[in-house]
N, C-alpha and C positions, 0 to 999 in steps of 0.2 A: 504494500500500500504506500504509494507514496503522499507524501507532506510537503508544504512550502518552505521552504528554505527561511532558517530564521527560525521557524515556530518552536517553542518550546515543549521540550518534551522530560521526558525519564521514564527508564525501564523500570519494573518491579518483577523481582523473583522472589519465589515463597514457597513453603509446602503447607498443603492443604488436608486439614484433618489430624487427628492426632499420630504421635508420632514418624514414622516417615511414608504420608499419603502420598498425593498425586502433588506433583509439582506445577505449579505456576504462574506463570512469564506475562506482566501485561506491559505495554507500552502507552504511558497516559499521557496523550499529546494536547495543550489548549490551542484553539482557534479561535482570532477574532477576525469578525467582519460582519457585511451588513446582512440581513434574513428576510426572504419575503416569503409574507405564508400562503399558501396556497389551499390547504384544508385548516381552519379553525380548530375543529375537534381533534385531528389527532395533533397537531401543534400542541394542542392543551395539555392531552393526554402525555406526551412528551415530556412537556414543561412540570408535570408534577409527579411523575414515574421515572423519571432519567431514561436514557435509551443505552444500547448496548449490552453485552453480556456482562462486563465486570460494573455490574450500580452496585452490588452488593459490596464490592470493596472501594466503594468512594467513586467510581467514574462514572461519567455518564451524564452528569449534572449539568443543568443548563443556567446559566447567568445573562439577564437580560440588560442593558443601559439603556437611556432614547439616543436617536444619533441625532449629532451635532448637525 
């Protein structure tokens, strides 16, 4: 997958479960810029359930500003 150059990122490694479960790897990249919505409802549904498979460990999370 690529990313724009510049964007801030960090890997995470980890094992999952007690003692030596499944291991892992996420890459949690933030992006800024501007959104146009195009469906309301799942927009919303997004905005208050994260999207992605890792929400459960922090990502996925949406942060809104108004633009300038």
């Amino acid at each position: 997958m690529a990313r724009p150059s510049g964007t801030p990122s960090r890997k995470l490694k980890f094992w999952k479960g007690e003692g030596r479960g499944e291991r892992v790897t996420l890459l949690a990249v933030t992006l800024e810029g501007k959104l146009r919505v195009k469906d309301v409802e799942v927009f919303r549904r997004s905005l208050t359930h994260g999207i992605g498979r890792a929400k459960g460990y922090g990502c996925g999370l949406i942060s809104l500003a108004a633009s300038r």
